[in-house]
MINU-847824 format. One record per residue (C-alpha): x, y, z. Coordinates in steps of 0.25 Angstrom, whole numbers, padded with zeros to 4 digits, always signed. Layout:
XYZ ...
REM end
This chain:
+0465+0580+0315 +0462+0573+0303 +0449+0568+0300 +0447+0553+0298 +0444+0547+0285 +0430+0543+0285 +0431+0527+0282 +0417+0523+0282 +0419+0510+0292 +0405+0504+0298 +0408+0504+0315 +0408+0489+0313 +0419+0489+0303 +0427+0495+0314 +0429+0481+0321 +0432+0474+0309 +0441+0483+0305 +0448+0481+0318 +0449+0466+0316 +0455+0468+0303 +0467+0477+0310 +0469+0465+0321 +0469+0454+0309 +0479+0461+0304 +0487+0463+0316 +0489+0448+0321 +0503+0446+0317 +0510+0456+0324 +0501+0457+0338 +0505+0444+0345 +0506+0442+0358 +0494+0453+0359 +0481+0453+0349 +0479+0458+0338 +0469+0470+0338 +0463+0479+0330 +0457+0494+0332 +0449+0503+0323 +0445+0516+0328 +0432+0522+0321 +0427+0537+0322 +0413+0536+0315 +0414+0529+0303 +0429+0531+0301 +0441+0523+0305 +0452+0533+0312 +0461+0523+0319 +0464+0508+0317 +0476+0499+0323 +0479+0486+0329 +0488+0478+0338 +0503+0480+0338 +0514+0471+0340 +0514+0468+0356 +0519+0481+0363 +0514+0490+0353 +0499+0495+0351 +0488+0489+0352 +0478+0492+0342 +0470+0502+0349 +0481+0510+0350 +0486+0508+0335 +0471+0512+0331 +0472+0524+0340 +0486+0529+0334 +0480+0528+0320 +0468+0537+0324 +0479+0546+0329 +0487+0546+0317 +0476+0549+0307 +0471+0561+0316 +0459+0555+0320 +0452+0557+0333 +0446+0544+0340 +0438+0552+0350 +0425+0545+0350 +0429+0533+0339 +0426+0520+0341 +0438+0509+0343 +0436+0496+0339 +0444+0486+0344 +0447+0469+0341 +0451+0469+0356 +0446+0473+0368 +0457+0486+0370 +0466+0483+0380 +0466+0490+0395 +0481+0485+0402 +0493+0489+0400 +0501+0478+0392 +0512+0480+0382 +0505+0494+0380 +0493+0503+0387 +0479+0500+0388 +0471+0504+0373 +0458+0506+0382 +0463+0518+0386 +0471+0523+0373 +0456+0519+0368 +0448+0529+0378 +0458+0542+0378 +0457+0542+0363 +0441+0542+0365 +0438+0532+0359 +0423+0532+0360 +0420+0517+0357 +0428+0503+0358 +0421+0490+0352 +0432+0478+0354 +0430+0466+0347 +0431+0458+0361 +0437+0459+0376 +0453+0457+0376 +0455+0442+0381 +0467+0447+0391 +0464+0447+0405 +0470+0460+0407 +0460+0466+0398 +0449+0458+0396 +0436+0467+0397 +0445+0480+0406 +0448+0488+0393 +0434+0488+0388 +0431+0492+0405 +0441+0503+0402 +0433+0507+0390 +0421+0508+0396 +0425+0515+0406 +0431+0525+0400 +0418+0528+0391 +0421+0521+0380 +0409+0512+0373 +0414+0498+0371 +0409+0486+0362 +0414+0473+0361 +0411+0460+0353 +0412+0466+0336 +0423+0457+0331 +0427+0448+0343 +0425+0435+0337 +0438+0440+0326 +0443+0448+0336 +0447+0434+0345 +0450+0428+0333 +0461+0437+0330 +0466+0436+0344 +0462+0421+0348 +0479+0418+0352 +0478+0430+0361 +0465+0425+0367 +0468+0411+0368 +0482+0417+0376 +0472+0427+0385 +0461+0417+0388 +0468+0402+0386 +0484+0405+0390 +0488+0398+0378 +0490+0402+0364 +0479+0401+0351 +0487+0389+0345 +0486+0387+0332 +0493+0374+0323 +0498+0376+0309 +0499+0363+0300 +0503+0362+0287 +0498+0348+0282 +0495+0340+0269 +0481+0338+0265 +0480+0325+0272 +0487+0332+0284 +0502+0330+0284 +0510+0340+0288 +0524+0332+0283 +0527+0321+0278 +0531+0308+0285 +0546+0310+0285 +0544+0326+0290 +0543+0333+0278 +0534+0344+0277 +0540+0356+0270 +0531+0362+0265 +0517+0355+0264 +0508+0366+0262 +0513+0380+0254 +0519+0392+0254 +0505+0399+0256 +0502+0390+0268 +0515+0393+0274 +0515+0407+0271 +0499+0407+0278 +0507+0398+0290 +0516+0409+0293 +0506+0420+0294 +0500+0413+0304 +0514+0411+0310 +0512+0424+0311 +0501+0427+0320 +0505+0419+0330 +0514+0422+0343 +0522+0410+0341 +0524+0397+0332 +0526+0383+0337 +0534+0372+0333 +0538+0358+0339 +0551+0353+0340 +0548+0343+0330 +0545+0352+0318 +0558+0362+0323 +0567+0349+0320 +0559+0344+0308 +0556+0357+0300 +0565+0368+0307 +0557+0379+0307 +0558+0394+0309 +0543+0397+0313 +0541+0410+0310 +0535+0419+0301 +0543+0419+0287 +0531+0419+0278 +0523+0430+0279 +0527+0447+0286 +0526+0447+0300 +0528+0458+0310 +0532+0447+0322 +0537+0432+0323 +0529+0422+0331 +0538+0416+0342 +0542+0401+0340 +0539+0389+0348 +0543+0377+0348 +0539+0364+0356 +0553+0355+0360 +0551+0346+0371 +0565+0342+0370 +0573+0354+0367 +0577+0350+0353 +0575+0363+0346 +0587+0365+0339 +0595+0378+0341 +0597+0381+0328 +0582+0378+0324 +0577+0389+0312 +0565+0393+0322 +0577+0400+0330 +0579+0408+0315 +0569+0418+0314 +0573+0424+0330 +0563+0428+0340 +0560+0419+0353 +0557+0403+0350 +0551+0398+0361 +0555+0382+0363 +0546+0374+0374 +0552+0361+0381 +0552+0348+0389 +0563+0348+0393 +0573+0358+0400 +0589+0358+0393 +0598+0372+0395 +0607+0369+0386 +0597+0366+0374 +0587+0377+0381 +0600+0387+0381 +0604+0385+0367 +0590+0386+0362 +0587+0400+0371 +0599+0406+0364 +0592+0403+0352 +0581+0412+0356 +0572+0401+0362 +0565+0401+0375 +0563+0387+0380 +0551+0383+0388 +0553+0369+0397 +0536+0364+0396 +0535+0349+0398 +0524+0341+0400 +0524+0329+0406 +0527+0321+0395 +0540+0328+0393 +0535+0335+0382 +0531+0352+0380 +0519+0356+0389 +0512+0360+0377 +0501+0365+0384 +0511+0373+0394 +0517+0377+0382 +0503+0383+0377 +0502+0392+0389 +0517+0397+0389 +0515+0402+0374 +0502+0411+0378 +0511+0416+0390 +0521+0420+0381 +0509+0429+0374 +0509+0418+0363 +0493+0420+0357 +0494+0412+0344 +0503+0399+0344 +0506+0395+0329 +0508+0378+0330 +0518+0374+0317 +0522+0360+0323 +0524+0345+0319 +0512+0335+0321 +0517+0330+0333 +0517+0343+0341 +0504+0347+0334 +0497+0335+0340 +0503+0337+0353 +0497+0351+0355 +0485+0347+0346 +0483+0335+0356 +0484+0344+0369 +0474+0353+0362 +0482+0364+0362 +0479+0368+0346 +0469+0379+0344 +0469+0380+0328 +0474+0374+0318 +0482+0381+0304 +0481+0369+0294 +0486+0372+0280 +0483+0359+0272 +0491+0359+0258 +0483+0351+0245 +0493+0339+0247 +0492+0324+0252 +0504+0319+0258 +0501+0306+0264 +0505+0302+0277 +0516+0312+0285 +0516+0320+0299 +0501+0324+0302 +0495+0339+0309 +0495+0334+0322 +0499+0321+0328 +0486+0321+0338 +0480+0306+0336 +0477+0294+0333 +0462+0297+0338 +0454+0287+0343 +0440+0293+0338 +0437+0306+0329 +0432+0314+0342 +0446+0316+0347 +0449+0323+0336 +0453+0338+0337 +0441+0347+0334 +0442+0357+0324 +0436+0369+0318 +0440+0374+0304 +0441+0389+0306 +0445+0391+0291 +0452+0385+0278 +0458+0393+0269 +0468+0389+0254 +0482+0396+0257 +0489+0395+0244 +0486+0379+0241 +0485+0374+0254 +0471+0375+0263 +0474+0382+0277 +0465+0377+0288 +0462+0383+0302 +0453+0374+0312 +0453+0378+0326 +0450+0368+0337 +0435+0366+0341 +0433+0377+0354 +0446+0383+0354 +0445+0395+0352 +0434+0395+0362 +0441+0402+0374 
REM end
């Protein structure tokens, strides 16, 4: 057995080494979250790893392997872990008890796991096998990283989050349509990473006749395409529509049930979801729920005004991606068609989380007031 490369790390690096393993994961974990491990042995890192693709390893697992491959011995090490480490048997076997036959001494988890069919039984499990647990170094990032999988566990809907592109003055086109391209390259580029770490991407039927878009990923690498999702009340998605392009499952919710519509558009990949709402229009809210069924954690909104305000008006919007390029284009399509208000305190409540330049334009990211109090 090899002995381990003495990497003076501080214990209380070991957690923030951790976070930086999920950070880096997010992309590719979807529909499960994105975790990091560090596995310490004094003052010296012998394992590391982080959440696989769904079915593969979780990061426990990954971080014990690397130990292994190294030659380095975890008996008596300490594990620290962004998530409570898992006790059921789901797409793969419980890391509690990969955890306790390696010997791991110690286990400090940045929090308990949100899902009912863990919450709190895999530190039990810890426990009760000897092993000392701590919990709480890191949790506030740790949920952060992780807030779609949480909103799925503990709301049943998805962690929404709507991406506009506007002008200055906030128009997102111009009168007659036009909106290619507002903001640039950088901003589109810095969209599309975000496309990526959600589960799916969602469009109105509007924007699928107006603009025609594919939806996915082009932009920057990724290891896994979000699903697409698109809100037609009247079936009108076309079946030779560019969002049918890039392959993989486009998921198309209705008002209105047509076989022959529905058929073609199934042979084109889509599954189509009948959801109305009284007003003969998508149940959005149904709609909502559906998604986190299908494991979708983060929903990535890319939609016209007009289906903006509608799920903005039902307050269904958790965040907004705002990338506001150094242009005035007078008037044109606003971000959301949600008013006129009859007085300032019906406004939507916001809180600026941060802002950032992304090439020329400004990319804002304001979250409603007390939604991410759950």
């Amino acid at each position: 057995m090899t002995t381990p490369t003495s990497t003076p790390t501080p214990s209380s690096s070991g957690q923030a080494l951790a976070l930086s393993l999920a950070r880096g994961a997010r992309a590719i974990t979807p529909p499960n979250p994105s975790v990091g491990c560090v596995i310490i042995d004094g003052n010296s890192v012998v394992g590391r790893g982080h959440t696989q693709r769904a079915g593969g390893a979780h990061a426990e697992i990954m971080a014990l392997q690397d130990a292994a491959a190294q030659g380095h011995s975890v008996k008596g090490a300490t594990a620290y872990v962004t998530l409570e480490p898992c006790s059921h048997h789901g797409r793969t076997g419980p890391c509690c008890d990969a955890l306790i036959a390696a010997g791991i001494r110690k286990v400090v988890a940045a929090m308990a796991d949100p899902n009912p069919l863990v919450s709190g039984r895999g530190f039990e499990r810890l426990r009760a096998a000897g092993v000392a647990v701590e919990v709480g170094d890191g949790a506030a990032e740790a949920r952060e990283l992780n807030i779609g999988f949480f909103s799925r566990m503990v709301r049943k809907t998805p962690w929404v989050r709507m991406k506009i592109a506007a002008s200055l003055d906030g128009a997102t086109a111009l009168a007659n349509g036009q909106s290619q391209w507002i903001t640039s390259p950088e901003a589109r580029a810095d969209g599309h990473a975000w496309r990526a770490r959600a589960g799916a991407v969602l469009t109105g039927i509007g924007t699928v006749l107006q603009d025609n878009p594919r939806l996915d990923v082009r932009l920057v690498d990724t290891p896994r395409q979000p699903f697409r999702v698109i809100v037609d009340s009247l079936l009108q998605t076309p079946v030779g529509a560019k969002i049918f392009e890039a392959g993989g499952p486009v998921w198309i919710y209705t008002a209105i049930q047509d076989a022959s519509r529905e058929a073609a558009l199934t042979a084109k990949g889509a599954t189509v979801t009948c959801l109305p709402d009284a007003r003969g229009k998508v149940d959005l809210a149904a709609m909502m729920k559906d998604l986190a069924r299908r494991e979708i954690n983060d929903l990535h909104i890319e939609a016209g005004s007009k289906l903006n305000g509608s799920l903005v008006r039902e307050g269904l919007v958790d965040e907004f991606l705002v990338y506001l390029a150094p242009t005035l284009l007078g008037p044109g399509l606003g971000m959301a068609s949600i008013g006129p208000l009859a007085q300032l305190s019906d406004a939507v409540a916001l809180q600026f989380q941060s802002a950032e330049r992304v090439g020329p334009d400004l990319r804002v990211l304001a979250r409603g007031v007390g939604r991410d109090q759950f």
